[in-house]
N, C-alpha and C positions, 0 to 999 in steps of 0.2 A: 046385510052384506053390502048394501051400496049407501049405506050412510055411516063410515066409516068416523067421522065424529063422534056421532052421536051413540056410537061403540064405544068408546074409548071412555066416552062417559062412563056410560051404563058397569062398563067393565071395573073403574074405578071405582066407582059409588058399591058393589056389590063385593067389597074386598072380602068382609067380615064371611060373609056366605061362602067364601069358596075356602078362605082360609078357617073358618070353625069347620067346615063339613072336611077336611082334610082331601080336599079336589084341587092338589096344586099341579100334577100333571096337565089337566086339563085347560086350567087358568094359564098355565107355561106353553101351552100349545095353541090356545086361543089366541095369546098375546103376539105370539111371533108369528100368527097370520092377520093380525091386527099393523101389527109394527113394521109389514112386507110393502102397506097402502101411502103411497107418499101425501095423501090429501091432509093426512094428519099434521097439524102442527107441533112444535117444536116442545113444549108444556106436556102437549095431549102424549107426544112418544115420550119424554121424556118420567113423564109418572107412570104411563103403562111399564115400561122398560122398570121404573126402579121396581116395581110389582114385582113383576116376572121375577127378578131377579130372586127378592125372598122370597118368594112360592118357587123356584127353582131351586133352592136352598132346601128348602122344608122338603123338598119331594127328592133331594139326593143327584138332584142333575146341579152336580157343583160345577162343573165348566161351563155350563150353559148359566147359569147363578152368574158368576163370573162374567161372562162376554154379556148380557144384558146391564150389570151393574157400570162396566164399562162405559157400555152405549150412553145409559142413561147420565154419567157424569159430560161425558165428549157432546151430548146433545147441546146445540147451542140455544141460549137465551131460556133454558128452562129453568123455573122456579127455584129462587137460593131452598126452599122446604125441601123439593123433591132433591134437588143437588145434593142437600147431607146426606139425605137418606141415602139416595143413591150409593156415593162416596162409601160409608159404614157398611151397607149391601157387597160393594163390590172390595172391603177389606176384607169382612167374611167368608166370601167366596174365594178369595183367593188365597187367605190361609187356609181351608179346609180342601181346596182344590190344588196347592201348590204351583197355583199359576201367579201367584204374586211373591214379589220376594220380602223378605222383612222390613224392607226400607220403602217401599210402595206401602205395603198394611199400613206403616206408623205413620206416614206421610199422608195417608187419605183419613187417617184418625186426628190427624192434627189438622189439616182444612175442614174436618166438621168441624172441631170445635171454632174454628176462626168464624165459620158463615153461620155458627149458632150464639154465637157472641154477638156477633154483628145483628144478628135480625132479631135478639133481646127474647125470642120467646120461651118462656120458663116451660111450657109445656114440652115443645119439640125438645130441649137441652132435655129432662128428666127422659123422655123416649130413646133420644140417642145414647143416653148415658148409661142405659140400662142394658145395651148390647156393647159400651163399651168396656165395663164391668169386666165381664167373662170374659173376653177379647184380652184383656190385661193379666185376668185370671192365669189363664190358658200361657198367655206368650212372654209375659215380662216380670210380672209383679203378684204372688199371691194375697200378698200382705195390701199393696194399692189397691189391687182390684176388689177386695174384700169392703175393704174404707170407701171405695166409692160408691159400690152398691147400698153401701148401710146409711152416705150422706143421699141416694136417692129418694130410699125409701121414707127419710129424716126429714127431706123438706118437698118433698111431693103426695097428697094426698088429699084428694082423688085423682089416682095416675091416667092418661088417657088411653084408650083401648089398646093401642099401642105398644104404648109404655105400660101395662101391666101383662103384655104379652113378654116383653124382654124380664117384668122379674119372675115371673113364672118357668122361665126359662133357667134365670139364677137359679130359680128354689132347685130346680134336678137336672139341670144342665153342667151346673160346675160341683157337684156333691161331691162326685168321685176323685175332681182334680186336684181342690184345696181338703177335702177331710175334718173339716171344721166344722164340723156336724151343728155343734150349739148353736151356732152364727149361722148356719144354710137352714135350722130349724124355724129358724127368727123369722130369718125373710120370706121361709114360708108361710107360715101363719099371718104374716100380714100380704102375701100374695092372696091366700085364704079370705081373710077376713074383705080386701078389696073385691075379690069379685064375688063373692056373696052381694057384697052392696048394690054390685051395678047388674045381678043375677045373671053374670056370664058362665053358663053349668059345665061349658067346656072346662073351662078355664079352672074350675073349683072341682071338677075330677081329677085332673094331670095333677092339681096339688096336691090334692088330698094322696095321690099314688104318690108325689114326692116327700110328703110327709112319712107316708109307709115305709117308703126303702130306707129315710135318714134311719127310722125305728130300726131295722131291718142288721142298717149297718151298723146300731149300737148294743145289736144281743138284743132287742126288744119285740121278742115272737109275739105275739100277744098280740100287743099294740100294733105291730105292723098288720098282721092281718087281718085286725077289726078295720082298721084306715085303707088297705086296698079294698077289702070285700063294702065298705060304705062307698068309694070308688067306684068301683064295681056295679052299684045296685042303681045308680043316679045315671050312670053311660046306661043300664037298661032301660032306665023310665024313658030317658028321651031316645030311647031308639022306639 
């Protein structure tokens, strides 16, 4: 509590733990007595903030999503990395919150890509690009968003923990929006097949249930059931 730095570390470094155990209330509540301490530098709020934000996201406090992604872009002199993220966090939250209008969302999607162009790195552009995907899916383009998730997964692999967070999100996040079953089955199995590699069991449950429901949605009882209930048996071992 009075080394308010060396929080903001600890808070950063430990993303993976709060966001696999699904503790984003908490993380969102940590943060914003985190983010109250002025000792904190401009970097230090600024990557806690863009945190908060998707873990405010994931946990359904979209306004609060929102006015942290905010923060975290208006913070001065923070990190062009945490700035896209931010930016892309705070498009999110503001189309699902209705706190942003169409022309703020596309305008914070078009300065990530400019501060990801600029700082050349192939990893962060495949990370961002895999929440811009469904973001396109969803608002503009089924046909674009679809092309771009398929050029992610085309010339990125092994995606970083991140970036195989947002295609995992593809596989059963936009299933229902676009209906292209063939194509949402594809990217699952290669969501699948990536995190097997890097044995993230979270991450290879939620597909394996996104593979179930594609099943699911093609008349395939069967097959969907064996794929939730193997689902199913791997969230037991590791509880």
């Amino acid at each position: 509590r009075d080394r308010p730095d060396q929080a903001a570390e600890m808070l950063v470094a430990t993303t993976d733990h709060w966001h696999i155990r699904g503790r984003y209330a908490e993380f969102t509540r940590r943060s914003e007595e985190l983010l109250a301490r002025p000792e904190l530098s401009d970097v230090q709020q600024g990557a806690v903030a863009t945190i908060a934000s998707h873990e405010a996201l994931m946990a359904g406090r979209l306004a609060d999503g929102y006015v942290f992604g905010d923060r975290a872009v208006r913070t001065a002199d923070v990190d062009d990395s945490w700035r896209a993220r931010s930016l892309a966090n705070r498009a999110w939250c503001g189309f699902f919150s209705g706190l942003a209008s169409d022309t703020q969302i596309w305008s914070d999607a078009a300065e990530v890509q400019r501060v990801v162009q600029r700082l050349g790195d192939e990893s962060l552009r495949a990370e961002l690009d895999t929440f811009r995907a469904p973001l396109t899916t969803m608002t503009r383009s089924i046909q674009v968003g679809t092309e771009l998730d398929a050029d992610v997964v085309a010339r990125s692999a092994p995606l970083s923990r991140t970036a195989l967070s947002g295609l995992v999100f593809q596989a059963y996040g936009t299933a229902l929006t676009d209906l292209r079953l063939d194509h949402r089955l594809a990217i699952a199995h290669e969501a699948l097949s990536q995190s097997r590699a890097v044995g993230h069991r979270a991450f290879e449950v939620m597909v394996l249930a996104a593979i179930g429901t594609v099943a699911a949605l093609r008349g395939e009882r069967g097959k969907a059931e064996r794929y939730h209930e193997h689902a199913a048996a791997i969230a037991g071992e590791e509880d």
